[in-house]
SEROTOR-484031 format. One line per 3 residues: number of its first residue (from 1); their letters; for each residue x, y, z of C-alpha. Coordinates in Angstrom, 1 decimal. Example, Ala and Ser with C-alpha at 12.3 -4.5 7.8 and 13.67 -1.06 7.14 Angstrom:
# residues 2
1 = AS = 12.3/-4.5/7.8  13.7/-1.1/7.1
# end
This chain:
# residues 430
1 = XXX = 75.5/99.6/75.3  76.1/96.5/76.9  77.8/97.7/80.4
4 = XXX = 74.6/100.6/80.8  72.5/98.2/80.2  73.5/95.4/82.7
7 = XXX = 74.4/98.0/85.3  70.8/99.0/85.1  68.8/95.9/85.6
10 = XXX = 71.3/94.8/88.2  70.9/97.9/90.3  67.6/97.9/90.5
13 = XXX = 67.0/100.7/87.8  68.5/103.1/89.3  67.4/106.2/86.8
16 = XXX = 66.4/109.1/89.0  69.0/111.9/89.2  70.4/112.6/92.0
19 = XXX = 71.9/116.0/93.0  75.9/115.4/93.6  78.9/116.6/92.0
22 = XXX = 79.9/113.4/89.4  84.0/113.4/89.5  86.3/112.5/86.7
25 = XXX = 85.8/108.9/85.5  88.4/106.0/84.8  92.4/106.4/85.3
28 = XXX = 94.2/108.0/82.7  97.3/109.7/82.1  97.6/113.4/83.6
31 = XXX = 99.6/116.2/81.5  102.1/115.8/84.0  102.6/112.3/82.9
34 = XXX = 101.2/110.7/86.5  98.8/108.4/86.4  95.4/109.2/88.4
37 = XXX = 94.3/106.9/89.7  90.5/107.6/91.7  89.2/105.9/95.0
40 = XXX = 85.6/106.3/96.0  85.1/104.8/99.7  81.7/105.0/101.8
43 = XXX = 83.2/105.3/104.9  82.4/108.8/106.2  83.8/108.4/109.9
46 = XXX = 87.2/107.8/108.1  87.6/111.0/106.1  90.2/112.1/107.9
49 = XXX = 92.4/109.1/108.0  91.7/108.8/104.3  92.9/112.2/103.8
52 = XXX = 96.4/112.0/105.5  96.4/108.2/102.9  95.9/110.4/100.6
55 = XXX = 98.8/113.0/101.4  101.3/110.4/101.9  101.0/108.5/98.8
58 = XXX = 100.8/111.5/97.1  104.4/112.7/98.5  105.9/109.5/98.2
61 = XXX = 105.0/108.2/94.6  105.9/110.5/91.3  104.2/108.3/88.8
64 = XXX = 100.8/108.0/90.6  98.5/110.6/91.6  95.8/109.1/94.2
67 = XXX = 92.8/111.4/94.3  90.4/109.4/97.2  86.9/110.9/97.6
70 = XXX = 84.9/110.0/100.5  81.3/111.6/99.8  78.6/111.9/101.9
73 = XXX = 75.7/108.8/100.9  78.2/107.4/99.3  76.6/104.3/97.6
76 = XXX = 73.7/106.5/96.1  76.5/108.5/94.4  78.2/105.3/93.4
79 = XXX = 75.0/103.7/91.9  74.3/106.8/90.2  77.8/106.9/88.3
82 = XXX = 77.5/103.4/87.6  74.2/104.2/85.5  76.1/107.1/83.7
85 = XXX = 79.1/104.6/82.9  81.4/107.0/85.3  83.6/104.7/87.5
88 = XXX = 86.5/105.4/89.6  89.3/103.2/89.2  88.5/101.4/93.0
91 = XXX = 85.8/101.3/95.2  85.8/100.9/99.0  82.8/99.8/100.6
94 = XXX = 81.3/96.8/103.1  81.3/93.2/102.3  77.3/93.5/101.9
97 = XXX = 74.1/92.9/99.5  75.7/96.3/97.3  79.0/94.3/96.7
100 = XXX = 77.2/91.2/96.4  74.9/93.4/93.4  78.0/95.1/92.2
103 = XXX = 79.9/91.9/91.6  76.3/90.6/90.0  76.2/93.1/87.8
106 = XXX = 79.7/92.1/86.2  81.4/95.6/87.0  84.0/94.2/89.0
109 = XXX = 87.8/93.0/88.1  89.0/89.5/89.0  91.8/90.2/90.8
112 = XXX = 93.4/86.8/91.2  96.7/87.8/90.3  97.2/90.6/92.8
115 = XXX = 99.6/89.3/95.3  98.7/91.2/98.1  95.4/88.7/98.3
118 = XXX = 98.5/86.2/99.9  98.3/88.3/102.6  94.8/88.4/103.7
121 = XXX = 93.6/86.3/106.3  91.2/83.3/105.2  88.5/83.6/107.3
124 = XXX = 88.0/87.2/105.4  88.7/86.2/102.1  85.9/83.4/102.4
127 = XXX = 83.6/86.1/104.0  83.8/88.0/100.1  83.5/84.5/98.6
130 = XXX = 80.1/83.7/100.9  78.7/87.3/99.5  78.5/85.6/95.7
133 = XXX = 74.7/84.9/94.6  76.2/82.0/92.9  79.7/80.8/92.9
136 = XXX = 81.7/82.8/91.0  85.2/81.6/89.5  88.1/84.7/90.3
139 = XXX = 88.6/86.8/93.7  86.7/90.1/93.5  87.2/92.2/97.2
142 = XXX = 90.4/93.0/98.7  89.6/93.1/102.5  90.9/95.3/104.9
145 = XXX = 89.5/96.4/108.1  86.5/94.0/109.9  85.2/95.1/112.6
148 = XXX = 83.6/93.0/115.6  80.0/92.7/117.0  78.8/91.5/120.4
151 = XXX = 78.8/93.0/124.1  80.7/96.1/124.9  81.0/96.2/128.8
154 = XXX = 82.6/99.0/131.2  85.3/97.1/133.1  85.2/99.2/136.1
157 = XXX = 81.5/98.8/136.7  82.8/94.9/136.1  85.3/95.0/138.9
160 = XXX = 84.0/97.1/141.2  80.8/94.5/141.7  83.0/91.3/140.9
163 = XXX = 80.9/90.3/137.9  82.5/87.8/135.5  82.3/87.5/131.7
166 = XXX = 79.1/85.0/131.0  79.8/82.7/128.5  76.5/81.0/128.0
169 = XXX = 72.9/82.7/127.5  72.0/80.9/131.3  75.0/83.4/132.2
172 = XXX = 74.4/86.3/130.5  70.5/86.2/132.0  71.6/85.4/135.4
175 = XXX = 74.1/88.1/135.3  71.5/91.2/134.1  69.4/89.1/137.1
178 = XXX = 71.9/90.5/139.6  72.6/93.5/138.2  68.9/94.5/138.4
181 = XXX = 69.3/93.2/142.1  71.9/95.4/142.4  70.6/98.8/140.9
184 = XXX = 72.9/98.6/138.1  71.1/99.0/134.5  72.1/95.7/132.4
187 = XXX = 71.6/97.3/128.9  71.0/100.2/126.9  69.4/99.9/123.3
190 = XXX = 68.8/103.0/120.7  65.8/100.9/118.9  64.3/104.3/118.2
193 = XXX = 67.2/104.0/115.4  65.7/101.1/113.3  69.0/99.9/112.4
196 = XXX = 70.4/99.2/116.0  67.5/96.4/116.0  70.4/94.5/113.7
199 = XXX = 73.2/94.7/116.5  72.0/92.2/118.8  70.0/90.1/115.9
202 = XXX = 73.2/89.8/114.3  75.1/89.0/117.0  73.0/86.3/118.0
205 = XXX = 72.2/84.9/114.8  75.7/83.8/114.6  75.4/81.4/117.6
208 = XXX = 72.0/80.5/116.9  71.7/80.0/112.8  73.5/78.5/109.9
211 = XXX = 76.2/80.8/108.7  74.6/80.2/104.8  70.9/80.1/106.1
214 = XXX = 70.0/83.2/103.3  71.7/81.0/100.5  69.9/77.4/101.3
217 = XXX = 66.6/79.9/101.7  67.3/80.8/97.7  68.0/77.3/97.1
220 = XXX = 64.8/76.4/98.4  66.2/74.0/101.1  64.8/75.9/104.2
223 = XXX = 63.0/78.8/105.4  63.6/81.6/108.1  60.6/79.9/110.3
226 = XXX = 62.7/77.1/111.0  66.0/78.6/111.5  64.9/81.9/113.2
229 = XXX = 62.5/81.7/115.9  65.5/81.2/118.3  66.9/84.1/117.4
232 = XXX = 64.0/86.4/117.9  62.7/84.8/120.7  65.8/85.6/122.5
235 = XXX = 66.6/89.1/121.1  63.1/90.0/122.5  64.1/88.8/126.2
238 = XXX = 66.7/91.0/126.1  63.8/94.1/126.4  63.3/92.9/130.2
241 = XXX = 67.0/94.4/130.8  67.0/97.2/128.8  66.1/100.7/130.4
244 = XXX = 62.9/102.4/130.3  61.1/102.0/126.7  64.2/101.9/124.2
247 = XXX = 62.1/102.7/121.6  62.3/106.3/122.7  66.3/106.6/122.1
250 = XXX = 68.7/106.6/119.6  72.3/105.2/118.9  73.5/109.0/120.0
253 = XXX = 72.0/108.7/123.0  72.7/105.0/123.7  76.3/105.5/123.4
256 = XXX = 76.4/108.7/125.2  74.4/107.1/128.3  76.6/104.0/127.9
259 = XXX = 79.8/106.5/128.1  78.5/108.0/131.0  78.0/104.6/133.1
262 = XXX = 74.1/104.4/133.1  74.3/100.8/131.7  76.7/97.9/132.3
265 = XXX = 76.5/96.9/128.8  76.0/98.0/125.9  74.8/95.0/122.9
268 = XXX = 76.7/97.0/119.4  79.6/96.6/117.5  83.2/98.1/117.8
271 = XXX = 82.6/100.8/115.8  80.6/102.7/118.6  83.5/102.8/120.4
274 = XXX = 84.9/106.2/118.6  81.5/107.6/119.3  81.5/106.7/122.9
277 = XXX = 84.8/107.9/123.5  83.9/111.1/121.9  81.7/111.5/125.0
280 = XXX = 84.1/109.8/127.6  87.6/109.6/126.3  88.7/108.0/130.1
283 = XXX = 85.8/105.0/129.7  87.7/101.6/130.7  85.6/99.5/127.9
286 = XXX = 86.5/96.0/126.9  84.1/93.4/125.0  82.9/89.8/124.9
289 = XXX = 81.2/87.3/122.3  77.8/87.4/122.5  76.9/84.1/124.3
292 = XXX = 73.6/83.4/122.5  73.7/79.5/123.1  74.2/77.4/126.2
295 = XXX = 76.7/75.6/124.3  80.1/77.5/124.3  81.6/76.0/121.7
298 = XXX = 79.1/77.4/119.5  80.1/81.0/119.9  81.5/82.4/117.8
301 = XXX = 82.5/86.0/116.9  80.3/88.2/114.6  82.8/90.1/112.5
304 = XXX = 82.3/91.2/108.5  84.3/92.9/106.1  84.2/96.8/107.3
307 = XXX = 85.8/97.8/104.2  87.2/95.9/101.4  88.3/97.7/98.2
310 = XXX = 87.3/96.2/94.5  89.1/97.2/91.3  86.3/97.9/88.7
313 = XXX = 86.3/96.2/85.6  86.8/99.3/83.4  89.9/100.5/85.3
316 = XXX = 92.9/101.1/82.4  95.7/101.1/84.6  95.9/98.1/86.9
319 = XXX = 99.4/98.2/87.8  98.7/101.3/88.8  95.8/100.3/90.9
322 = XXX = 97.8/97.3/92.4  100.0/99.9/93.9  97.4/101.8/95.6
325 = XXX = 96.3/98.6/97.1  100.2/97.9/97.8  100.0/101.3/99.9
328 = XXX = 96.5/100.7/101.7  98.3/97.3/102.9  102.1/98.4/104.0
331 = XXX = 101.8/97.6/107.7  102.3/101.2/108.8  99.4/102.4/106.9
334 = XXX = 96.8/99.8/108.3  97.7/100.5/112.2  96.9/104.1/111.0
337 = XXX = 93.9/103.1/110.2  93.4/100.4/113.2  93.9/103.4/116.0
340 = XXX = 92.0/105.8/114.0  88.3/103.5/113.7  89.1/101.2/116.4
343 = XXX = 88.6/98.3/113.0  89.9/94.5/113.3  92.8/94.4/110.4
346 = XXX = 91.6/91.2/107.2  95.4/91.2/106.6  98.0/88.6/108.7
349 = XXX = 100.3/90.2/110.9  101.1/91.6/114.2  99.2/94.8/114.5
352 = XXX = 98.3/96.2/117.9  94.3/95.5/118.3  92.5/98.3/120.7
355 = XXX = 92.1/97.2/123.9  88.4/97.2/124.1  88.8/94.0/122.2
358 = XXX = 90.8/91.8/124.1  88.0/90.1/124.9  87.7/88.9/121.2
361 = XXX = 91.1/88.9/120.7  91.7/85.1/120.6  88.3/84.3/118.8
364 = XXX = 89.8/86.7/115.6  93.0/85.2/115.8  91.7/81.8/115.5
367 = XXX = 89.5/82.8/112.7  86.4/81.6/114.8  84.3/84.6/112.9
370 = XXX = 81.0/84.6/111.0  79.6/87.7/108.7  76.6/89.7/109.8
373 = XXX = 73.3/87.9/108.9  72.4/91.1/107.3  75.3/91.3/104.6
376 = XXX = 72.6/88.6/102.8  69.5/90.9/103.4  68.7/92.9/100.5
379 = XXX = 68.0/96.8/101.9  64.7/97.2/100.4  63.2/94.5/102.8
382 = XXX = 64.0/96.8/105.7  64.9/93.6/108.0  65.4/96.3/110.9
385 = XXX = 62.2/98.3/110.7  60.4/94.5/111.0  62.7/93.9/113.6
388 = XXX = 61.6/97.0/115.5  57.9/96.3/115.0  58.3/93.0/116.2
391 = XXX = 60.3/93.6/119.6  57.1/96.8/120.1  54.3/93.6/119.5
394 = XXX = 53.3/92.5/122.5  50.8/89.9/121.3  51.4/86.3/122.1
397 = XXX = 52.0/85.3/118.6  54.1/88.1/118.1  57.0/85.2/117.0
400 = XXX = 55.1/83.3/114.9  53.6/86.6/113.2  57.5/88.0/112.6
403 = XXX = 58.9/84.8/111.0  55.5/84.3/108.5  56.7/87.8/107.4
406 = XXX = 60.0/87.3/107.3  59.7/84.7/104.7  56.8/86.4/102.9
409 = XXX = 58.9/89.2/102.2  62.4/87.5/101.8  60.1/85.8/98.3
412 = XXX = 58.5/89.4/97.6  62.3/91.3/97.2  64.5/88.7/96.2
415 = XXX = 62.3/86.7/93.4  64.7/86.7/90.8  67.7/86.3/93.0
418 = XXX = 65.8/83.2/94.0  65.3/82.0/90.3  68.8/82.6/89.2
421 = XXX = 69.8/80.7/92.0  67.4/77.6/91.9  68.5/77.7/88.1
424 = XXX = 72.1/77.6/88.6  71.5/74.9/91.0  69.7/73.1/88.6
427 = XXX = 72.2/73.7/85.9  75.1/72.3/88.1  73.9/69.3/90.6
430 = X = 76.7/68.9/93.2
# end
């Protein structure tokens, strides 16, 4: 068939069976004349708010049953129904390189007419619009929680020295400078978890490189040499104010020494903080832009779509689903969700932010955001296990040596991204 076929090529073949239970597929009417409809979201650290969702839709609507499923590797099990033409009626999942495949692989509703898209801040919605491989007439992703990357900092070990927020890279070097001085520890990385590598690259990359630098790299306008070296250059220094060989620790033990006031600062995103406070509910934590420039007008906030939810294309009840989507957007429901995962809300309104990010407070509510560099990097790359190999080289041409691979492989995985790209380009000249 058409769909198994083009689900195939566009995920990557994704054949071998995988041990999981496979739940019921599309909506359809119950014997008790509800409709079911069936969410599958990846997020794992959000079972439980999910769940109590789940229980108060469930007692408030009698035409709708909402069955949400929240399995463990959740995108493996989603790839695999895909292949066997079993799809839940909505997915949650990140605004990153599986959406951008999913919505590729034409298994996604246009969802233009759901209202609730009014709602949703701008800067988000154009964050799911930046994910297309090529520009793609319709709205696919309804997004709901962000969340924010940059410098998580423990305000009492702030005040108690008089240390101020640095808000150029000059700053933020001269401050680690005196914390050193001081016997404080600046930083404290878990690189012996590849994918922390990504926190501070992404976080600087936002300051440091175009927004759209993966897209003009399919176009064939550019190449990572000349828009990365900054950025690794920089997130290398950082290694003379981390502690003792980083490469030894995880993110477990990086938030649990960060919760326990062995470092100043800690370079991750504000989903750590649950973790963190999981060790040290009383920690006084607030968080600042990463200031990767000398320019402060170029900082900006690194902050992606967390979770956005897509309506697949083979879902029979879409008023149905609409609803659901109605439900995950009433006000109430999203502060749930906000206090629960510490998340940044996509949707307008006055919704009480955690306090470990009033430091980014004004920079979301401007809209002064810009997705993780990352979202664009296909997984099979492994951009954070070259990361990690880089920050361990210590030869002098370590830089150069990271960036010629960088672009070698960026060719090797995403060769005929980059031909349906250069084609469409050459198909419509702006």
């Amino acid at each position: 068939m058409k769909r198994r076929g083009k689900a195939a090529m566009c995920l990557g073949l994704f054949g071998t069976v995988v041990s999981a239970t496979f739940l019921t597929g599309c909506s359809k009417q119950e014997e008790s004349g509800k409709i079911k409809i069936e969410v599958v979201q990846y997020k794992q650290e959000a079972v439980k708010v999910f769940e109590k969702l789940e229980k108060k839709f469930n007692e408030t609507h009698d035409d709708i049953e909402l069955v949400i499923d929240s399995p463990n590797d959740a995108m493996t099990i989603l790839k695999t129904r895909f292949i066997r033409e079993d799809y839940p009626d909505i997915i949650g999942i990140g605004g990153d390189i599986n959406y951008s495949n999913f919505l590729d692989s034409e298994m996604l509703m246009d969802i233009s007419d759901y209202e609730g898209l009014e709602t949703i801040k701008e800067a988000y919605l154009q964050t799911a619009k930046d994910l297309e491989f090529v520009p793609t007439p319709g709205n696919y992703a309804v997004p709901y929680m962000a969340n924010a990357a940059g410098i998580l900092y423990n305000k009492d070990i702030f005040e108690e020295h008089g240390w101020t927020i640095p808000t150029t890279w000059d700053e933020l070097t001269a401050l680690c400078e005196t914390m050193q001085a001081e016997g404080v520890q600046p930083f404290y990385f878990g690189f012996k978890d590849i994918w922390t590598c990504l926190a501070p690259w992404n976080a600087i990359a936002v300051d440091l490189a175009p927004s759209d630098v993966c897209a003009e790299v399919n176009k064939g306008n550019t190449t990572f040499t000349e828009n990365y070296r900054e950025v690794a250059e920089k997130e290398k220094a950082l290694l003379k104010y981390a502690q003792e060989d980083p490469f030894a620790y995880g993110y477990n033990d990086a938030c649990t020494a960060f919760a326990n006031g062995e470092s100043a600062m800690f370079a991750i995103g504000s989903y750590a903080v649950p973790q963190i406070k999981s060790v040290n509910p009383d920690i006084n934590i607030d968080s600042f832009v990463f200031p990767a420039s000398n320019d402060v007008e170029r900082n900006v906030l690194n902050s992606g779509n967390d979770l956005q939810f897509s309506v697949m294309e083979s879902c029979e009840n879409k008023e149905a689903a609409y609803e659901v989507l109605n439900f995950f957007l009433e006000d109430e429901n999203m502060q749930m969700y906000i206090d629960d995962q510490s998340a940044v809300p996509c949707k307008k309104g006055e919704f009480e932010l955690p306090s470990m990010l009033n430091g980014m407070t004004d920079y979301i509510n401007q809209g002064k955001l810009v997705d993780y560099q990352d979202h664009h990097y296909p997984s099979e790359m492994s951009v954070d296990a070259m990361i990690q190999t880089f920050l361990l080289d210590k030869d002098e041409n370590s830089v150069d040596t990271f960036l010629k691979r960088f672009d070698t492989e960026w060719v090797r995985y995403n060769r005929d991204l980059i031909q349906k790209v250069q084609k469409y380009e050459q198909e419509n000249p702006q």
